[in-house]
C-alpha positions in Angstrom: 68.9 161.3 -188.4 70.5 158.7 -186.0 68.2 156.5 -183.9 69.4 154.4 -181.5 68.1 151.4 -179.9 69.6 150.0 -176.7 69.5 146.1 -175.1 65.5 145.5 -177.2 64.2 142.2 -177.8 65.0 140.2 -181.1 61.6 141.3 -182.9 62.7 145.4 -182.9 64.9 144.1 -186.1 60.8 144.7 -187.7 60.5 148.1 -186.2 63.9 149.1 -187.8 63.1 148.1 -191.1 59.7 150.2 -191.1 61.2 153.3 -189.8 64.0 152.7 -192.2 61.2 152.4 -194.8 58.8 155.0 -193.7 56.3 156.4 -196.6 58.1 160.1 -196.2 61.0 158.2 -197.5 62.9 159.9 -194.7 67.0 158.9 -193.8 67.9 157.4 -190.8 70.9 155.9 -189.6 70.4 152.7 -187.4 72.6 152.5 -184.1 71.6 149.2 -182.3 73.6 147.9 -179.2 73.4 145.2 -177.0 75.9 143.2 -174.2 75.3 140.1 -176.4 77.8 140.4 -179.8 75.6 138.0 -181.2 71.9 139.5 -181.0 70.1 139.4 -183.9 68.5 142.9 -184.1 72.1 143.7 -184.8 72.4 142.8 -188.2 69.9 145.1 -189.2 71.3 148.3 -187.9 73.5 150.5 -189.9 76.2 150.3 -186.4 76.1 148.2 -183.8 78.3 147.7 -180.6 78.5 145.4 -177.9 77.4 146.9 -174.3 79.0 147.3 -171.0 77.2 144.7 -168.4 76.1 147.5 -166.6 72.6 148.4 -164.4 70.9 151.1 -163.0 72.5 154.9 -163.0 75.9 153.4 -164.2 74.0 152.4 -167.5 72.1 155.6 -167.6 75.8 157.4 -167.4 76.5 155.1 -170.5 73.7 156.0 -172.3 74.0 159.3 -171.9 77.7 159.1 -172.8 76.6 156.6 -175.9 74.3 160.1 -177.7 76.8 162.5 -177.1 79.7 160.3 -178.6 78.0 159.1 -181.5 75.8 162.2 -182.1 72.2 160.4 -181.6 69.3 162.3 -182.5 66.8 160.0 -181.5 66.8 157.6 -178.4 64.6 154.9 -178.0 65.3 153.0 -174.9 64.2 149.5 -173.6 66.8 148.6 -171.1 66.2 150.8 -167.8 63.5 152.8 -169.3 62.3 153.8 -166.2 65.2 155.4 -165.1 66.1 157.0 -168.1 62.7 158.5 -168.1 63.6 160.1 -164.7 67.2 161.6 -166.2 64.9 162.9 -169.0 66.4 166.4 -168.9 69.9 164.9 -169.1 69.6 163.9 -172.3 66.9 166.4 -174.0 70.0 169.0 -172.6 71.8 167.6 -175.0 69.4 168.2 -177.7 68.7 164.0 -177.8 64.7 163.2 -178.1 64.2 160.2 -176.3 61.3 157.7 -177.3 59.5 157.2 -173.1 56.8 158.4 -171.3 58.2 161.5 -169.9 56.2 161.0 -166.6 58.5 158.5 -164.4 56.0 158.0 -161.6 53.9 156.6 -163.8 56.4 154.5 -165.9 57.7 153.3 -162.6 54.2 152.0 -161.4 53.6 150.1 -164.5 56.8 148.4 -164.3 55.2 146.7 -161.2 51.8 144.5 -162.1 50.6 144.5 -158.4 51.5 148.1 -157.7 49.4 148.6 -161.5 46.2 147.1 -160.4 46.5 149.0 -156.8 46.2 152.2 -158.5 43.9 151.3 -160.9 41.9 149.8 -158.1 41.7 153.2 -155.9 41.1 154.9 -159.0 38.3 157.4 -157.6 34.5 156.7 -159.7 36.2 152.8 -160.1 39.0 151.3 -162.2 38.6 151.4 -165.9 39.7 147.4 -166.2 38.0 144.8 -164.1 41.4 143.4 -162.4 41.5 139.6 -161.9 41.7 137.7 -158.1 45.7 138.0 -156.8 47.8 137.9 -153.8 51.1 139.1 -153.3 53.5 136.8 -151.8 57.2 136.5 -151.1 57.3 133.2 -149.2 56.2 129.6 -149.6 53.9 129.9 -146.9 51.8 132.6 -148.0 52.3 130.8 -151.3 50.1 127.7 -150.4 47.4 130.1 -148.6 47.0 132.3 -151.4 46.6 129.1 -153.8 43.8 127.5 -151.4 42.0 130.9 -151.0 41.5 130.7 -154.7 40.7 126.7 -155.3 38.1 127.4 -152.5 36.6 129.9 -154.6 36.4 127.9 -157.8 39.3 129.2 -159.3 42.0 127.9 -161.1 45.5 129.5 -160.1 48.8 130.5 -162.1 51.8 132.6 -161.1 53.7 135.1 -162.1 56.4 137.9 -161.1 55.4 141.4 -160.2 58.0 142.8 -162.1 58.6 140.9 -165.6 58.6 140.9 -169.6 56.4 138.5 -171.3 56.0 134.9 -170.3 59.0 134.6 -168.2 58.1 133.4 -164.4 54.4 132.5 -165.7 53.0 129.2 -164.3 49.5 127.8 -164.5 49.4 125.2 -161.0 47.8 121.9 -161.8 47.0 119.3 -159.1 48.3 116.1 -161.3 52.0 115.3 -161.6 53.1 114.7 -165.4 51.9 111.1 -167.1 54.6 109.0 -169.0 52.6 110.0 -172.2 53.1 113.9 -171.3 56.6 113.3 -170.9 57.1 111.4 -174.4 54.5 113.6 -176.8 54.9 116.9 -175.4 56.8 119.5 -175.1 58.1 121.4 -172.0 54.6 123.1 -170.7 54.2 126.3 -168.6 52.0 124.3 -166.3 53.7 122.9 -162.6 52.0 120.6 -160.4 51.1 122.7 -157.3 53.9 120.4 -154.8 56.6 121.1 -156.9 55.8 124.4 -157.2 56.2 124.7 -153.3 59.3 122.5 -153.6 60.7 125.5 -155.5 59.3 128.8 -153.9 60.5 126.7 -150.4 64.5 126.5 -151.1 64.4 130.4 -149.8 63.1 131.9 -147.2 61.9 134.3 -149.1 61.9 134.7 -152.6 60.7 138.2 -155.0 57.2 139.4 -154.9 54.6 136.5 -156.7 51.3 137.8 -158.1 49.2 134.6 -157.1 46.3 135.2 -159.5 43.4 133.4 -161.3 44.0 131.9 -164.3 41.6 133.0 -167.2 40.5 130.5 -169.3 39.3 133.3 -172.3 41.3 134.5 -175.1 43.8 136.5 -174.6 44.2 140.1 -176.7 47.1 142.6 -177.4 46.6 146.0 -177.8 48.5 148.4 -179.6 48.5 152.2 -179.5 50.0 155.0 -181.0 49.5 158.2 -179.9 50.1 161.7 -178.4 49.6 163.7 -174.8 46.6 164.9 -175.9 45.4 162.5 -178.2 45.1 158.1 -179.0 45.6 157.8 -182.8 44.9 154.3 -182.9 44.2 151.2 -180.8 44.9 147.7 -182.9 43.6 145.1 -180.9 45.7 141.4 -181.1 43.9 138.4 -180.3 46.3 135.8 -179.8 44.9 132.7 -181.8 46.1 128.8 -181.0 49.7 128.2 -181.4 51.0 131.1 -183.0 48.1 132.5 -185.0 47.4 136.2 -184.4 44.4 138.0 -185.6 43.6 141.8 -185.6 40.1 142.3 -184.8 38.0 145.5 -185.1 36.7 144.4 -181.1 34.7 148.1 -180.0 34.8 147.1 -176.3 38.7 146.8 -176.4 39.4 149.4 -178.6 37.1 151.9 -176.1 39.2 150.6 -173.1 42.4 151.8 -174.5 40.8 155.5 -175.4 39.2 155.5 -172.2 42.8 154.4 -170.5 44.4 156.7 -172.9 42.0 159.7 -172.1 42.9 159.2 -168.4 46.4 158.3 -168.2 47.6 160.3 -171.4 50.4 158.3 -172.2 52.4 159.3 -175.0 53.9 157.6 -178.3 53.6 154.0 -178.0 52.1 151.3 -175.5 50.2 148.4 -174.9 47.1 146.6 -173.0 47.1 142.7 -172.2 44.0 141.5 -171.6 42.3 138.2 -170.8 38.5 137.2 -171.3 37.4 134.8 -168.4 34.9 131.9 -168.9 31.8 134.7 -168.5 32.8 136.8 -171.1 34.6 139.5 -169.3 37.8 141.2 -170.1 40.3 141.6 -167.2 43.7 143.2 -167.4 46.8 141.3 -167.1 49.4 144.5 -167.8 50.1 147.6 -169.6 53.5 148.1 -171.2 54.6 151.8 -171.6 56.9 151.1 -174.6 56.4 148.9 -177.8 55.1 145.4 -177.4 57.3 142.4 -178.6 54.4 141.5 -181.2 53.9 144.9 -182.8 54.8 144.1 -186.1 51.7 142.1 -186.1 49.6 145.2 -185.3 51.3 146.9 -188.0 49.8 144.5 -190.8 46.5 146.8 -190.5 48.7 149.9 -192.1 49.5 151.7 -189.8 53.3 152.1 -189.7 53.9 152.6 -185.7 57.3 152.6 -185.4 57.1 155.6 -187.5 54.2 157.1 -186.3 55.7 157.5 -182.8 58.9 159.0 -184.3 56.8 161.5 -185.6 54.9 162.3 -182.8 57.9 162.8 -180.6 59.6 165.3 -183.0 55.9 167.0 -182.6 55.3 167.2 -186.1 51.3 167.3 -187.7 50.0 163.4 -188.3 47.3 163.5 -191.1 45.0 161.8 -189.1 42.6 160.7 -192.1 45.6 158.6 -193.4 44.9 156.7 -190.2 42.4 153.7 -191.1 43.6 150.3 -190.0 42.6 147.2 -191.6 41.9 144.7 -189.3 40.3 140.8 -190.1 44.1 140.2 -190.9 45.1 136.6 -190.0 48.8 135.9 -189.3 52.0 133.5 -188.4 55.3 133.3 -188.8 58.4 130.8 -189.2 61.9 130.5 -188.4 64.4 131.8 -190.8 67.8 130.7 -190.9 70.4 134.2 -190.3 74.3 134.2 -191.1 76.0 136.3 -188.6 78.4 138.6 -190.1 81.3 138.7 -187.9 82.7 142.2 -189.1 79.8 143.6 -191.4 76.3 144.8 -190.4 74.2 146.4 -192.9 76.6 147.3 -195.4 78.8 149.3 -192.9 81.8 148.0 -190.6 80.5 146.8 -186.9 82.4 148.8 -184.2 82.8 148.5 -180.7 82.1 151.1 -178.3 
């Protein structure tokens, strides 16, 4: 079968190895693609090509043209997800089964953290998370109220995008400018004196949506799952340990949120919960990802082959469900490794261009 994975983050170069070594010892060929020649997950597909720059319905059209040229069985999309999930029908038409939550509405809201806790909020018999304090703001001024409404309150504040991956745009506002000893011993930090913040934010009028938010002081946890429509297979939860430690945990509160979440939403395949204790012991959602998480591969550790496990879900075929028993009180890290970059070869086969 040929599986394709378009514009993904470096760490889906894990995922393709453990479908590639999946325990039915099934064959797949590996398409991988992205605009940059150079991206690493590329070396570990069978084909790669480099992308058009393209956006929106223009890279949909690609896409679309990308399966039907190449003969793509199996689509698993990262890059405009949301909009391919709307064009669903395009591609199952042409007999391509495409790895996304087949209900666009719903992939559209999570896309957007503030529009996410709305809903969750209005959710009728209350919200299954407890959502942390936030304002949404597009301008400097409401910038600076938002902050003080939550310093009056106790709170301490950090920032972040509506619509984001990861860290990128997160900021924890502290009131001291960096000492002479921060600046020689340490390293760049995510946290930004509150003025220079408002330096920033004030060089536009108005600037994208901000999620002004308190900042949890807790751990922070990942969660995993695997599942179909009708049914959550397995929740792994990922607490984030200091530096770049990772732990799976067998935590029963977390682990119910995501059947609970799972039981209402019904999302199917793969996704993910980020949550954050505060300094009182409760969890409180930061986001939900509808696709697979950049740390994954961790969750994978307890056994359960994901990657895999969603493939086989989405071609609807029976999952032995007593297989299914994670190991968790796995401790984990990782560390650089150096890669050659093969300028005309990629996994044994010759590197094309589309």
């Amino acid at each position: 079968m040929k599986i394709w994975f378009n514009r993904w983050f470096t760490t889906v170069s894990h995922y393709m190895e453990m479908i590639r070594n999946n325990e039915d010892q099934r064959k797949f060929i590996i398409y991988g693609s992205h605009p940059n020649k150079d991206a690493l997950y590329l070396q570990y597909c069978d084909f790669a090509f480099e992308e058009p720059d393209l956006t929106g319905d223009e890279y949909v059209d690609f896409c679309l043209d990308f399966c039907r040229m190449h003969g793509i069985d199996i689509f698993v999309p990262r890059m405009e997800n949301v909009l391919i999930s709307k064009r669903l029908y395009d591609f199952e038409a042409m007999g391509v089964k495409v790895l996304v939550c087949p209900d666009a509405g719903l992939m559209e809201m999570m896309d957007n953290k503030a529009v996410t806790y709305q809903m969750l909020l209005k959710k009728r018999g209350g919200s299954i998370f407890t959502i942390p304090e936030y304002k949404v703001v597009n301008n400097v001024f409401d910038f600076k109220k938002a902050y003080m409404e939550l310093k009056e309150k106790g709170q301490k504040v950090c920032f972040k995008p509506v619509i984001g991956e990861g860290a990128n745009g997160f900021r924890v506002i502290k009131d001291e400018m960096d000492s002479i000893d921060q600046l020689f011993r340490h390293g760049t930090s995510f946290r930004m004196p509150f003025n220079y913040a408002c330096d920033i934010l004030g060089q536009q009028e108005t600037f994208p949506d901000l999620m002004v938010m308190e900042y949890l002081e807790g751990r922070e946890y990942s969660i995993d799952c695997v599942g179909s429509f009708e049914k959550l297979f397995a929740a792994i939860p990922r607490m984030k340990g200091d530096g770049r430690v990772r732990e799976l945990v067998d935590h029963r509160e977390l682990i119910e949120l995501a059947y609970e979440f799972h039981l209402e939403y019904k999302i199917p395949y793969v996704f993910n919960i980020q949550v954050k204790y505060d300094n009182v012991g409760i969890p409180k959602l930061l986001e939900i990802n509808p696709r697979m998480s950049g740390g994954m591969h961790i969750s994978c550790l307890s056994g359960i082959n994901m990657p895999y496990l969603a493939i086989k879900i989405l071609l609807d075929e029976q999952i032995d469900v007593g297989q299914l028993k994670p190991k968790f009180g796995i401790r984990a890290s990782h560390i650089e490794k150096e890669m050659i970059l093969g300028s005309t070869l990629v996994s044994g086969t010759t590197k094309r261009q589309l």
